[in-house]
Phi, psi and omega in degrees: 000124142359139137337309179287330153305318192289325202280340199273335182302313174295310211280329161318295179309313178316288220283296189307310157222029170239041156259314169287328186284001179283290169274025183272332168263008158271336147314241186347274151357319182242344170091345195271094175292015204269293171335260172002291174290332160288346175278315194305308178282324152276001166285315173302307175331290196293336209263329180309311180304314179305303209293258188356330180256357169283313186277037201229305187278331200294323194306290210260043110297323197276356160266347158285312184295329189275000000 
């Protein structure tokens, strides 16, 4: 796998799941649960999308490579 595949894999997993858990703690913190609920569809929207087209190019490296 690429630099560029792994890097692009991180930053999917970051955007899927450490933006709600960011804003889980601004929820806490602030008492607002609004944060929170505005965060969750586009972070899954953006993080889903991403993880599906790194893991799409990771298949037809590893299928080019063999």
């Amino acid at each position: 796998m690429k630099n560029r595949n792994r890097l692009a894999l991180l930053i999917s997993l970051i955007v899927l799941v450490g933006f709600p858990i960011l804003f889980l703690f601004v929820f806490f913190y602030t008492g607002d649960w609004r944060y929170l609920m505005w965060c969750l569809p586009p972070s899954f929207l953006a993080g889903f999308t991403g993880l599906i087209f790194t893991l799409q190019t990771i298949k037809k490296e590893k299928s080019l490579s063999k």
